[in-house]
VOPAGU-2260 file (C-alpha; in pm, 1 decimal, decimal comma):
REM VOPAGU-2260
SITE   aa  ch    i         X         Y         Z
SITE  UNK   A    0    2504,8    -457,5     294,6
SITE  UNK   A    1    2526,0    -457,5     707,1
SITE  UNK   A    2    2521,0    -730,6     897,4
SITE  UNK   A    3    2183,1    -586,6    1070,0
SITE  UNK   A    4    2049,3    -616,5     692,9
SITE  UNK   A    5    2145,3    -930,6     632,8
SITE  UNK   A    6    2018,5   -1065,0     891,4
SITE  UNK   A    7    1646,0    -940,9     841,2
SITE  UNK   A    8    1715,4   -1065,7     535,9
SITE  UNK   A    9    1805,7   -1416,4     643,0
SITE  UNK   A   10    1507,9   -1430,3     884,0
SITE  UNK   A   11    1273,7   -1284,3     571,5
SITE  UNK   A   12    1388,4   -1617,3     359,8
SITE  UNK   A   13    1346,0   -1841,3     683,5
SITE  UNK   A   14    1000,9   -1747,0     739,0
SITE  UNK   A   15     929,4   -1726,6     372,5
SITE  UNK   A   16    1042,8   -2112,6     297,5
SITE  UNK   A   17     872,8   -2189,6     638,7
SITE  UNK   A   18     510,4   -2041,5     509,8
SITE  UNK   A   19     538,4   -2213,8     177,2
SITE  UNK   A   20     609,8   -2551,3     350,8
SITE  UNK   A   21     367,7   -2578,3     590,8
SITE  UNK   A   22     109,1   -2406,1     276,6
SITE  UNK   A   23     207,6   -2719,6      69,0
SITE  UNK   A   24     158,3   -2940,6     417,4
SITE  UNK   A   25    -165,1   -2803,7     471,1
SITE  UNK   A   26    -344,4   -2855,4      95,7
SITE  UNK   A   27    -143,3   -3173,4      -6,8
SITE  UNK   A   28    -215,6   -3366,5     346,6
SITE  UNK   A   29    -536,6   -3192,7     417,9
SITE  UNK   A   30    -659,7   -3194,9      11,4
SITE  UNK   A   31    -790,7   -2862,1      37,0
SITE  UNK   A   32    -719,2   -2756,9    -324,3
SITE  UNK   A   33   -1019,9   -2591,5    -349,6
SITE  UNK   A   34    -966,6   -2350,4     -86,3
SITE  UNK   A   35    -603,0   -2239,5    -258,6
SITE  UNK   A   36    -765,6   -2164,6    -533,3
SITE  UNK   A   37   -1077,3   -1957,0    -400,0
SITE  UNK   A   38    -785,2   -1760,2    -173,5
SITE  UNK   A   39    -570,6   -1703,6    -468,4
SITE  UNK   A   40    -870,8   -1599,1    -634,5
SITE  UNK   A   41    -945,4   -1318,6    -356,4
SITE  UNK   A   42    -602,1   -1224,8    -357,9
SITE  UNK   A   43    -529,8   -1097,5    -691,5
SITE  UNK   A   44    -678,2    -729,9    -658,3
SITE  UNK   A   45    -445,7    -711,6    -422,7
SITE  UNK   A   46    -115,8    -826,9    -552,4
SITE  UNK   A   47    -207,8    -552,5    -817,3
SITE  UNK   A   48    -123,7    -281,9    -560,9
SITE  UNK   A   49     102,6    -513,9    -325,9
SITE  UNK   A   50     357,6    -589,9    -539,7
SITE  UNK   A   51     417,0    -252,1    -659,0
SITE  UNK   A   52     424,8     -80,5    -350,9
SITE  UNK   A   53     661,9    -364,0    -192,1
SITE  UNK   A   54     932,1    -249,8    -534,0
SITE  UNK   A   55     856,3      73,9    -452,9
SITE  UNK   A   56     951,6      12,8     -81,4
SITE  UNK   A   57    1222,5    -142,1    -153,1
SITE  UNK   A   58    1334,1     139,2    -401,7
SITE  UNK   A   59    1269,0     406,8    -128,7
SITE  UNK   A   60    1420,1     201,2     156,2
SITE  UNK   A   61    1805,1     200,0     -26,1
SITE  UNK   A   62    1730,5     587,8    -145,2
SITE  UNK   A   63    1659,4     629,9     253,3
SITE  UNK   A   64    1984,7     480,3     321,5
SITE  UNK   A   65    2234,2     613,0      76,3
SITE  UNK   A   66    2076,3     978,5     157,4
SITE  UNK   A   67    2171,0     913,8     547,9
SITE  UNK   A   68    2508,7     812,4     468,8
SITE  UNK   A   69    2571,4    1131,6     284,2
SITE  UNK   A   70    2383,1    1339,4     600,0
SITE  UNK   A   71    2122,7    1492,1     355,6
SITE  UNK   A   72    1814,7    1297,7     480,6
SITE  UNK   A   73    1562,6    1596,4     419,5
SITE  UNK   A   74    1403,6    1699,8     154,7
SITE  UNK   A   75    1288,2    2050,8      69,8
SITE  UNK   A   76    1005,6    2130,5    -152,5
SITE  UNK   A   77     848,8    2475,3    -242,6
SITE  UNK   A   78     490,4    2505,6    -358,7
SITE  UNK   A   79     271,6    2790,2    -400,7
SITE  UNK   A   80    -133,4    2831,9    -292,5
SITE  UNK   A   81    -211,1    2684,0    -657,3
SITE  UNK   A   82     -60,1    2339,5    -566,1
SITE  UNK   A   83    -235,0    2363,4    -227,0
SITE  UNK   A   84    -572,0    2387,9    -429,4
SITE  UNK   A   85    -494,8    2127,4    -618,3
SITE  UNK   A   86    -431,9    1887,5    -333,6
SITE  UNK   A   87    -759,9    2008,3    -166,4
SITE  UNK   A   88    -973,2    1923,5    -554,7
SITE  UNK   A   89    -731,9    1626,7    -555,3
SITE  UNK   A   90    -827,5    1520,3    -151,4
SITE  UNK   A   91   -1213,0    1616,4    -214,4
SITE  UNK   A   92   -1264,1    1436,9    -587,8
SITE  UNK   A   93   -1082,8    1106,7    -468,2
SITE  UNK   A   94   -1423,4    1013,9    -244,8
SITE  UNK   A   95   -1687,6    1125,5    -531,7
SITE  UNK   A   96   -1444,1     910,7    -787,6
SITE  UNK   A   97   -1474,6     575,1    -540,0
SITE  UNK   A   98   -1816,9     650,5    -495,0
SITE  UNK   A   99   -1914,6     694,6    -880,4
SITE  UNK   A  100   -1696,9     390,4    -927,8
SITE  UNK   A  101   -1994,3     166,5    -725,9
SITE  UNK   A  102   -2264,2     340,8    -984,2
SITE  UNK   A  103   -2105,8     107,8   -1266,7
SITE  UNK   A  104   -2243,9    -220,9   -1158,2
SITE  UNK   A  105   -2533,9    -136,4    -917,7
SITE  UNK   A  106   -2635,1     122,9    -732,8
SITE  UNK   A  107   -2418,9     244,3    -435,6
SITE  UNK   A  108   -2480,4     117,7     -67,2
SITE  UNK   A  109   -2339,3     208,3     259,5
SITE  UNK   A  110   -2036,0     -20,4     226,2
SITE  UNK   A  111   -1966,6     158,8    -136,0
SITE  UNK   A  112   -2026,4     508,8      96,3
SITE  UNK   A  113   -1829,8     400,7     335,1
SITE  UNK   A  114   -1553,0     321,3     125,3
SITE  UNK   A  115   -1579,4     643,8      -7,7
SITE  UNK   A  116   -1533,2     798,1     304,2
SITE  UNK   A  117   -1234,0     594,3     411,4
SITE  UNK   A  118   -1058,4     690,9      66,1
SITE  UNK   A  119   -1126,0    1060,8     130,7
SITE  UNK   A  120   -1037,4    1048,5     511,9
SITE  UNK   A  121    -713,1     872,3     432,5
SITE  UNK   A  122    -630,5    1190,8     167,5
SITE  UNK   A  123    -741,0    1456,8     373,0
SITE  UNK   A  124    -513,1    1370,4     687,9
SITE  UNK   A  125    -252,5    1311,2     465,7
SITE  UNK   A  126    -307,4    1627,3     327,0
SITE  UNK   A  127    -373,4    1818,4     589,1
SITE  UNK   A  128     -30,9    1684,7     803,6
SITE  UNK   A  129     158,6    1789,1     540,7
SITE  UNK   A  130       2,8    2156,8     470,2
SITE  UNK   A  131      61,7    2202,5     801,8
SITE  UNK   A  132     428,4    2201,3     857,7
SITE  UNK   A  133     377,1    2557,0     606,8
């Protein structure tokens, strides 16, 4: 590990036993319990995608690293007009699935459509930068 990394690592724990401090300050001196738990609460969704991703981050991040040190830091991939199909099904279905999703409770409003349309925006950039570089 560099020195550069171990210092971001350093600062990462210093900030990290920092935040949890001043967290237990805050409830324990301020008895606000009941907010911990309603944020906790609203936070699990997302530690359901945040925690992989961060792994994942992490994974890619020393892949990233090793791959510069050997000077190979591109990557080449060859795909024909049937995986460019796909991607476009793939880029068009993903706002119909979030949108279909909102039928299960209630029926869809313009936040559900709007979600929708951030999902499929998101893909089709995405998409669309990388078909490009053809």
């Amino acid at each position: 590990m560099r020195a550069k990394d171990m210092l971001i690592e350093l600062a990462n724990l210093i900030f990290l036993l920092l935040l949890v401090a001043f967290v237990i300050f805050y409830v324990v001196a301020g008895d606000r319990f009941e907010l911990i738990q309603s944020v906790i609460k609203a936070l699990m969704p997302l530690a359901l995608f945040g925690i992989p991703f961060l792994i994942r981050m992490k994974m890619l991040r020393s892949e990233k690293r090793e791959r510069a040190e050997e000077g190979s830091d591109e990557i080449t991939i060859y795909l024909t007009y049937l995986d460019k199909f796909k991607s476009e099904i793939f880029a068009f279905s993903t706002g119909i699935i979030v949108y279909l999703v909102a039928f299960i409770g209630q029926l869809p409003d313009k936040t559900d459509m709007l979600q929708a349309l951030i999902a499929f925006g998101v893909f089709f950039i995405w998409q669309n930068s990388l078909f490009r570089k053809q």
